[in-house]
C-alpha positions in Angstrom: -12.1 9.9 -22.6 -13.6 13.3 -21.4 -15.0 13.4 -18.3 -16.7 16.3 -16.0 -17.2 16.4 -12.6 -20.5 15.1 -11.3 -21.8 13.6 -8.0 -24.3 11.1 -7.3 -26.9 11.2 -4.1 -28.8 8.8 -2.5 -29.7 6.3 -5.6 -32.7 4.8 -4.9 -33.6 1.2 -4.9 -36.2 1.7 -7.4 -33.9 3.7 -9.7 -31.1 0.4 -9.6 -34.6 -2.2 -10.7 -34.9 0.4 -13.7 -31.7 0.4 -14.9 -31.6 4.2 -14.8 -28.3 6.0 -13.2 -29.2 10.0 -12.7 -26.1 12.4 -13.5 -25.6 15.6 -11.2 -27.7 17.6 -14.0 -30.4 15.2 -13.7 -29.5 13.4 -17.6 -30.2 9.5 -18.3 -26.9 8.4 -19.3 -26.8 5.8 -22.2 -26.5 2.5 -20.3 -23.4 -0.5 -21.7 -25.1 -3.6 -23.0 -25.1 -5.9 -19.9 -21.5 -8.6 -20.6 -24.5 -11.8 -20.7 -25.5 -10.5 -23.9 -22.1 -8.7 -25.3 -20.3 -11.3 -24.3 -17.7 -8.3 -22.9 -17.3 -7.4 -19.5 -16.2 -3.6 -19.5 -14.1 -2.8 -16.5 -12.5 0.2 -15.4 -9.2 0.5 -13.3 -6.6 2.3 -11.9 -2.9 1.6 -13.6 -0.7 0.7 -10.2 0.9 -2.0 -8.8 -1.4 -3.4 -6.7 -4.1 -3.3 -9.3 -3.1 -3.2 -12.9 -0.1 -2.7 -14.8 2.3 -3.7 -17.6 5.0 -6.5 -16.5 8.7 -6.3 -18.1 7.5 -8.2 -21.0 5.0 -5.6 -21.4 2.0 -8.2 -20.5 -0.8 -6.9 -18.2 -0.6 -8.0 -14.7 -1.8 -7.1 -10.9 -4.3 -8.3 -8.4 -7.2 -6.8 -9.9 -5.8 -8.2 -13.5 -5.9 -11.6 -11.7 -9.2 -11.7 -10.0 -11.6 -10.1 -13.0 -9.4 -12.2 -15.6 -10.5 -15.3 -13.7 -14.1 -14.1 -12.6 -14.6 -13.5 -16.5 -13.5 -16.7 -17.8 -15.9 -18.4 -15.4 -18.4 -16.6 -17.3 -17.0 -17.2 -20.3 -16.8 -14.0 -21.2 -13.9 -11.2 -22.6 -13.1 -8.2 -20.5 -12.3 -4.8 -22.0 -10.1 -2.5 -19.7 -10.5 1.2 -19.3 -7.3 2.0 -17.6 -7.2 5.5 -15.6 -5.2 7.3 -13.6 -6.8 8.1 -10.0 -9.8 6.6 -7.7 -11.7 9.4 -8.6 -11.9 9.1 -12.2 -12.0 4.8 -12.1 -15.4 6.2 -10.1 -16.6 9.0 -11.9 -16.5 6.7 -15.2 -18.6 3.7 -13.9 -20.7 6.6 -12.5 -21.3 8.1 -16.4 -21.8 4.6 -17.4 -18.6 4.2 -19.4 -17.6 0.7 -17.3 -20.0 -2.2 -15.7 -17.9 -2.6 -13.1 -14.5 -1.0 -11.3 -12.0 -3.0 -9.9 -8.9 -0.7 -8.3 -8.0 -1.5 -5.1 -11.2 0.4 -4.1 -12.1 0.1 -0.6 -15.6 -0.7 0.5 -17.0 2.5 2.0 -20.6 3.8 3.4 -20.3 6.9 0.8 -19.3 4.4 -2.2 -22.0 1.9 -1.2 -24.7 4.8 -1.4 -23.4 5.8 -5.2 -22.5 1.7 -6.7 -23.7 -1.5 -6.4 -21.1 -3.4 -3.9 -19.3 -6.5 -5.5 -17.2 -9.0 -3.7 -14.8 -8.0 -1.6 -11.2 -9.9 -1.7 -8.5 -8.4 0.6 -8.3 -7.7 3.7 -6.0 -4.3 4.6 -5.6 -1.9 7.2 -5.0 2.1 6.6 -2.0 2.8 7.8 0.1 6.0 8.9 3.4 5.6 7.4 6.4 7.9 8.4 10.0 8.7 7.9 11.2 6.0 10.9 14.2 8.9 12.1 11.0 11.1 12.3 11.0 12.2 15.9 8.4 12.0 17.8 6.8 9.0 15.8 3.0 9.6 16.3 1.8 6.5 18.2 -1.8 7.9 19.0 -4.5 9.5 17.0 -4.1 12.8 19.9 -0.2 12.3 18.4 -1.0 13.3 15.3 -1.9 17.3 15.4 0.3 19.0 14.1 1.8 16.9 11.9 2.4 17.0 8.4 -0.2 14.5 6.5 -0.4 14.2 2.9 -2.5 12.0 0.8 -4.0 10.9 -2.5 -6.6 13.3 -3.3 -10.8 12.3 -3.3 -9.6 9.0 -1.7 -10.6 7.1 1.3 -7.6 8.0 3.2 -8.6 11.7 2.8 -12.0 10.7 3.9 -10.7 8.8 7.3 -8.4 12.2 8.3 -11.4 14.2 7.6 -13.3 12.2 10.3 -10.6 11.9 12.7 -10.2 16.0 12.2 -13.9 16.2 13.3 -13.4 14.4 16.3 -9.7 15.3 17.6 -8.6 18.9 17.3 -5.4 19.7 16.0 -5.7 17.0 13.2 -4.9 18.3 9.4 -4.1 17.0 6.4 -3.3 18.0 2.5 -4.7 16.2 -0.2 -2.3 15.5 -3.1 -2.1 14.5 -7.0 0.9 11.7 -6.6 -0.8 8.8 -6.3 -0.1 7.1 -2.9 2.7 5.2 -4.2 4.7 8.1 -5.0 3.7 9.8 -1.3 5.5 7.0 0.0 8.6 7.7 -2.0 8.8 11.2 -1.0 8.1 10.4 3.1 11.5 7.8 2.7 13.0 10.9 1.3 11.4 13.1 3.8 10.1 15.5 1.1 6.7 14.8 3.3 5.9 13.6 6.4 3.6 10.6 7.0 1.2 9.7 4.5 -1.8 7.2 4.8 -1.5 4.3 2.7 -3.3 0.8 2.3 -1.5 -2.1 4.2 -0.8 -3.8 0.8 0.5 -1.1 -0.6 3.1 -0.2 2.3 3.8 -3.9 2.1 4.8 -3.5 -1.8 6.7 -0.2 -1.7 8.6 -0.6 1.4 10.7 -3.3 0.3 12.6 -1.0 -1.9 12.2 2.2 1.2 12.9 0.7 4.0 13.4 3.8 6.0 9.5 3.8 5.8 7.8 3.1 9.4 4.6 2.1 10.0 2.9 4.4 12.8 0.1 2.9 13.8 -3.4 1.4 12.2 -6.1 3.9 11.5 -8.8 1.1 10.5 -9.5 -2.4 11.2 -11.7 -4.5 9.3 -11.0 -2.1 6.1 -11.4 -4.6 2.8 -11.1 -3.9 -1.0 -13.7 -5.0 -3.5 -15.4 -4.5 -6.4 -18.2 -1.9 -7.2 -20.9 -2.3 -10.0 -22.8 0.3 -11.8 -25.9 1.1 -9.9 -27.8 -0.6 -12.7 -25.7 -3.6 -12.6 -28.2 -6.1 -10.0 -27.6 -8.6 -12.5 -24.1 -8.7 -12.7 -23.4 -7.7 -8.9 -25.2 -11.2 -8.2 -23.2 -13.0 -10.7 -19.9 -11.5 -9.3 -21.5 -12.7 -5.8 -22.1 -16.1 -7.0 -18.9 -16.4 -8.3 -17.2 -15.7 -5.2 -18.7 -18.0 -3.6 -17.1 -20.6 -5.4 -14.2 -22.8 -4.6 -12.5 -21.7 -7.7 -12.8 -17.8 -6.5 -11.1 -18.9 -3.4 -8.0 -20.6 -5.1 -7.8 -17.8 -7.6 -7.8 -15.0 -4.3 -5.3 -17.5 -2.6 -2.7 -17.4 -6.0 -3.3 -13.5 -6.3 -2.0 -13.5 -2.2 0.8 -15.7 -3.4 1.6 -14.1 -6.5 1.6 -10.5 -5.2 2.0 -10.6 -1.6 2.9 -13.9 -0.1 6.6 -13.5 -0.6 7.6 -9.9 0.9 7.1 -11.2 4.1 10.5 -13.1 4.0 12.1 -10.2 1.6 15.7 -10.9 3.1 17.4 -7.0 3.3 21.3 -8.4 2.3 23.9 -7.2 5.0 27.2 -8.0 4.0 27.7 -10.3 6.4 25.6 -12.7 4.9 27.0 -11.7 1.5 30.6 -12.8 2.5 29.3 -15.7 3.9 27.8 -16.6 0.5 30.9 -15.4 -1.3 32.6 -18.2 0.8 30.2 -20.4 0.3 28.1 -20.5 -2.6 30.2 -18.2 -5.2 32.8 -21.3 -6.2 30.1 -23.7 -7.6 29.1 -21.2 -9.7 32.3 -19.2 -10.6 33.1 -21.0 -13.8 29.7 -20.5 -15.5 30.1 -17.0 -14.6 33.5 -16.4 -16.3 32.5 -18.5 -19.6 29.4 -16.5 -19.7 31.8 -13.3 -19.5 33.9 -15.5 -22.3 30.7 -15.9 -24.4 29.1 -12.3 -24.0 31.6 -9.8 -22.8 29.4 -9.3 -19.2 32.1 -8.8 -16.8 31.4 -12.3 -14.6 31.7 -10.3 -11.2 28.9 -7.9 -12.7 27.2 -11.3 -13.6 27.3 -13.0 -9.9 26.0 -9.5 -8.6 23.1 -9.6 -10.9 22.6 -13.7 -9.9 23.2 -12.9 -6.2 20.6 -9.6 -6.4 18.1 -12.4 -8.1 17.9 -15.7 -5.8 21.3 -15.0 -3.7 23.2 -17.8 -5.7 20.5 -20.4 -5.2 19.8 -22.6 -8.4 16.5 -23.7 -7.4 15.1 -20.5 -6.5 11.7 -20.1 -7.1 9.3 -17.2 -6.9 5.3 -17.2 -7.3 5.2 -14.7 -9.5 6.6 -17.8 -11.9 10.4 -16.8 -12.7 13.0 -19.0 -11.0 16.5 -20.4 -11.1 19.7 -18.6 -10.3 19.5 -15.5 -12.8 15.4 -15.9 -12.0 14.1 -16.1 -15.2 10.5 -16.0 -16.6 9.1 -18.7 -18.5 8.9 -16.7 -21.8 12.6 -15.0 -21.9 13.9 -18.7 -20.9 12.0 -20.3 -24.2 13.5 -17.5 -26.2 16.8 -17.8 -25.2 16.5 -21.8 -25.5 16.9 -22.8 -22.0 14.8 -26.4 -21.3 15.6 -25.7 -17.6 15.5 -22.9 -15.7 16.3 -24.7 -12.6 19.6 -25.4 -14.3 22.1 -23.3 -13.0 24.4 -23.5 -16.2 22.1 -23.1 -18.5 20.6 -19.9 -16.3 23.8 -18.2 -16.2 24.1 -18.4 -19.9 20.4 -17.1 -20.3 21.0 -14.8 -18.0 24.1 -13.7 -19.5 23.3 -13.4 -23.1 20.2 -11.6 -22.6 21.4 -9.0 -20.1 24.0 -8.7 -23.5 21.1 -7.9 -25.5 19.9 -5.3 -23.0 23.2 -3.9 -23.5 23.8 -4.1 -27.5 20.1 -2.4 -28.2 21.4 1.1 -26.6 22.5 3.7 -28.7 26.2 3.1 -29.1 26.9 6.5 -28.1 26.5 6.0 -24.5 29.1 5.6 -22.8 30.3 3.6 -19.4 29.5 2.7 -16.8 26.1 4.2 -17.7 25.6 1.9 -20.6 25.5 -0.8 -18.2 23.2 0.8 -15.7 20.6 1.5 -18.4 21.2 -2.3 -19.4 20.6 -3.7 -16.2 17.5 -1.2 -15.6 16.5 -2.6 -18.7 16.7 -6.3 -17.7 14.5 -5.5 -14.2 11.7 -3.6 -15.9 11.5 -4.3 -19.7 13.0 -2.4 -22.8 9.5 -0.8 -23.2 9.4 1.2 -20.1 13.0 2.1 -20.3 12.3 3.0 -23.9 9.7 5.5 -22.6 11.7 7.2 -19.2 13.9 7.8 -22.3 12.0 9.7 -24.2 10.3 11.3 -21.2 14.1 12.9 -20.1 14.2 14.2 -23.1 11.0 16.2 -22.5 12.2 17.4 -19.2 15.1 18.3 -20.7 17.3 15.6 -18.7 20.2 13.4 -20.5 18.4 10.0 -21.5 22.7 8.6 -21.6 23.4 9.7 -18.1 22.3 7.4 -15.1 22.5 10.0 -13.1 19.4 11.8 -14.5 17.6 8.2 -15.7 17.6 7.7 -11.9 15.6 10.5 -11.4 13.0 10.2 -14.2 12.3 6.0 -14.5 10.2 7.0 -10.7 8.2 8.9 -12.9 6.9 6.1 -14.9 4.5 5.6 -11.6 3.6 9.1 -11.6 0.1 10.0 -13.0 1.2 13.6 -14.2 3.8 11.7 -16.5 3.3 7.4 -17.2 -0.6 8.2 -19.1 1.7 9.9 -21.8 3.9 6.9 -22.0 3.6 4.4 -24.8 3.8 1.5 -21.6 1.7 3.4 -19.3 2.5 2.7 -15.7 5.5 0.9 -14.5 6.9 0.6 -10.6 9.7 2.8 -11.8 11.8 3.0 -8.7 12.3 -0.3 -8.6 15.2 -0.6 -11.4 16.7 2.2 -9.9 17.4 0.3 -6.3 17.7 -3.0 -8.4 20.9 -1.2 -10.3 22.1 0.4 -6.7 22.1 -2.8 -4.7 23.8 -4.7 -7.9 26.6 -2.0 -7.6 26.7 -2.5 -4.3 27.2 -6.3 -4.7 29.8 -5.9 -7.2 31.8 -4.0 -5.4 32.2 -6.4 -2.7 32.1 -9.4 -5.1 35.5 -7.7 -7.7 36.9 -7.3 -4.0 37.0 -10.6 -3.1 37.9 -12.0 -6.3 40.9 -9.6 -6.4 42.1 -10.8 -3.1 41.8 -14.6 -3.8 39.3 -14.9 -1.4 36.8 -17.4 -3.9 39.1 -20.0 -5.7 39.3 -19.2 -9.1 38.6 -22.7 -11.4 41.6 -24.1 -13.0 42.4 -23.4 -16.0 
C-alpha cells in the first residue's frame, strides 16, 4: 500500500450521515462496501505485541486479534487484516478509506474523536514515564521532568501529552522517534535513552524481560484504548456498540486480560535461592525422565531441566492462559504432533519437550558449530523456526554471522523493529524475548551441571 500524508478537520456530522470522508485536497475517496453486505469486516492494525502478531507457530495472535475475531464471529462475518507498521499509518489508512475500522491499541483522544467515529473502548491503561531505575534523580513530578531526556513514538499520543505538559510547565522537551515504543523501552534498560512514555500494558509486557525499567510516575488517569471507525461507518460503530454491550463481549475482554495480561503480575524473577531450593526439592522426581530423554535425543538432561525449570520451575501441572502447560509447557498443537495424550504428564512432557527441542536442533545448518548451535536451537523453540528463519536471513543483510550467537543476539530484537520485521517473511515478532529466554537457561544450567557434579540431587539407580 501507498500512502501520502493527509489530514482531516473538523468532519461534520452531516458529512458522516452521507457517507462522504473529505481528503486534505478536498477528493471523495472511494468508500469499502459496508461488512453487512460483504460479509468482510476490513480492519487495519498495527503488528506488536499488545495488538497483533505472529505466535511461534506462526498463527496470529494479540489483544486486538482476540477482541475483533470475537466481535466478527458474533456477526457472523470474516475479517480481513491490513497489518502496518506505526499509529500513524493504521490512522491515515482508515482515514483514505482502505479499512472500516482500526483496532491498535489506539487510545481514545479528543483529536482522534474529531477525525473517526469512536468504537468501544476495552482497556483501561495509564501513560506512564518509564526510566533507567539507577537513573538519578528519578523524576517524581511533572516540574521533575525539564531537562530530561524524553523520547517517544512519533505522531502518537504520548507525543501529544508531552506537547501539552511543554505548554504548561517550562523546561519540559521531548524527541519524537521511529522505534516503536516497544523498542524505546529496550534502549532506556540499556540506557541508550532516557525515559520514554509508554502505555501501562505495554510497560507491563516488556518489563518482564527489562527489569531495570522503572516506572516514574502516571501522566494520565482514566486513559482507555478502543476502537475507531471510519467516519462513514454510523452503521457499523453502533453494531460494534451493541456488541459490547453484550455478556459475551465481556467474557471475551475478561479472557484477552487473562490471556495477555493476567499472569505478569505474579512473573516470579528466579534468584538462586529459590533455585537451589528447587534443585533440592523438585529436581529428583524428575531427574530420570531427564537423563532418558538425554538417552533418547542426545539433549544434555542438565540443558533439559534448565529449559523445564525456565518453563513452569519443575511443576507438572503448570498451566498458563495463554493455553500451554505442563512441565516443558507445551501448546496444544506441538503436543498432538509429538503424540503426547497429556500434557499434564510430566513423563510424557519431558520426552515432548525433549525430542522437539532435538528437532530445533537437527533443522540448523550442520555447519554451525557449539555451543551456538544450541542457542539458535533453544531461540528457536521460544519463538518459532519462522522468525528465527527470518533474524537469519536479516544478519545476513547487515552483514552479521547468522552461526554466531553472539551477533543473532543482537539482530532477533530487530524482529520488533519497524525499520526491519515489515521485510520479514513472519513480520513482527517480540524478538528480545528468545534472547533473555537463552540467557536465563544458561544461567540455570550452570547452576543445575553444578549441582549434579557435586552430588548434591541423587542420581536414580541404575
Amino acid at each position: 500500500m501507498r500512502y501520502a500524508k493527509r489530514t482531516l478537520i473538523g468532519l461534520l456530522a452531516s458529512l458522516w450521515l452521507t457517507g462522504l470522508l473529505l481528503a486534505g485536497c478536498g477528493e471523495e475517496t472511494p468508500r469499502l462496501a459496508p461488512p453487512g453486505e460483504s460479509g468482510t469486516l476490513n480492519v487495519v492494525t498495527r503488528n506488536a505485541a499488545t495488538t497483533w502478531y505472529l505466535d511461534r507457530e506462526e498463527s496470529p495472535a494479540g489483544p486486538e486479534h482476540d477482541l475483533v475475531s470475537h466481535f466478527a464471529e458474533y456477526r457472523g462475518w470474516q475479517v480481513e487484516w491490513a497489518v502496518l507498521d506505526t499509529v500513524a499509518d493504521v490512522l491515515q489508512a482508515l482515514e483514505e478509506g482502505e479499512a472500516h475500522m482500526a483496532a491498535a491499541g489506539l487510545t481514545h483522544l479528543p483529536s482522534r474523536d474529531a477525525r473517526f467515529l469512536p468504537g468501544p473502548s476495552h482497556t483501561a491503561i495509564v501513560e506512564q514515564l518509564v526510566c533507567h531505575r539507577e537513573a538519578r534523580p528519578l523524576p517524581r513530578s511533572v516540574e521533575q521532568m525539564a531537562d530530561v531526556e524524553i523520547r517517544v513514538t512519533a505522531d502518537s499520543s504520548y507525543a501529544e501529552r508531552l506537547a501539552s505538559l511543554a505548554n504548561d510547565h517550562s523546561g519540559i522537551t521531548f524527541e519524537e522517534d521511529p522505534r516503536t515504543t516497544e523498542m524505546l523501552l529496550a534502549a532506556v534498560a540499556k540506557q541508550e535513552v532516557g525515559c520514554t512514555l509508554a502505555d501501562s500494558n505495554i510497560v507491563k509486557v516488556v518489563r518482564r524481560h527489562f527489569p531495570v525499567l522503572e516506572v516514574a510516575m502516571n501522566l494520565s488517569s482514566g486513559d482507555r484504548l478502543g476502537w475507531y471507525l471510519a467516519a462513514d461507518q454510523l452503521a457499523l460503530a453502533g453494531k460494534a456498540h451493541e456488541w459490547r454491550d453484550t455478556a459475551a463481549a465481556d467474557a471475551a475482554i475478561e479472557a484477552m486480560e487473562n490471556r495477555y495480561y493476567g499472569y505478569i503480575g505474579e512473573f516470579d524473577f528466579v534468584d538462586l535461592r529459590a533455585l537451589n531450593r528447587r534443585i533440592d526439592e523438585r529436581l529428583p522426581a524428575f531427574l530420570d525422565a531427564f537423563l532418558k530423554a538425554e538417552h533418547t535425543t542426545g539433549m544434555p538432561a542438565d540443558l533439559l531441566a534448565a529449559l523445564a525449570y525456565q518453563e513452569s520451575h519443575w511443576d507438572p501441572k503448570a498451566v498458563s492462559p495463554t493455553g500451554v502447560r505442563g512441565i516443558m509447557m507445551l501448546t496444544r498443537n506441538t503436543a498432538e504432533s509429538l503424540g503426547v495424550s497429556n500434557r499434564l504428564d510430566p513423563i510424557q512432557s519431558i520426552d515432548a519437550g525433549a525430542r522437539y527441542l532435538a528437532d530445533r536442533h537437527q533443522r540448523l545448518p550442520e555447519e554451525i558449530p557449539e555451543p551456538d548451535r544450541t542457542y539458535l536451537a533453544l531461540a528457536s523453540y521460544n519463538i518459532g523456526r519462522g522468525h528465527l528463519l527470518d533474524a537469519r536471513e536479516l544478519a545476513r543483510e547487515l552483514g552479521k554471522n547468522p552461526d554466531s550467537w553472539d551477533d543473532m543476539q543482537e539482530v532477533l530484537p530487530l524482529k520488533a523493529d519497524k525499520r526491519y520485521y515489515p521485510g520479514t517473511r513472519y513480520g513482527y515478532a517480540r524478538g528480545y524475548e528468545p534472547v533473555h529466554f537463552v540467557q536465563r537457561i544458561r544461567n540455570y544450567r550452570d547452576v543445575i551441571s553444578v549441582a549434579l557434579q557435586a552430588g548434591e540431587t541423587p542420581l536414580p539407580a541404575p
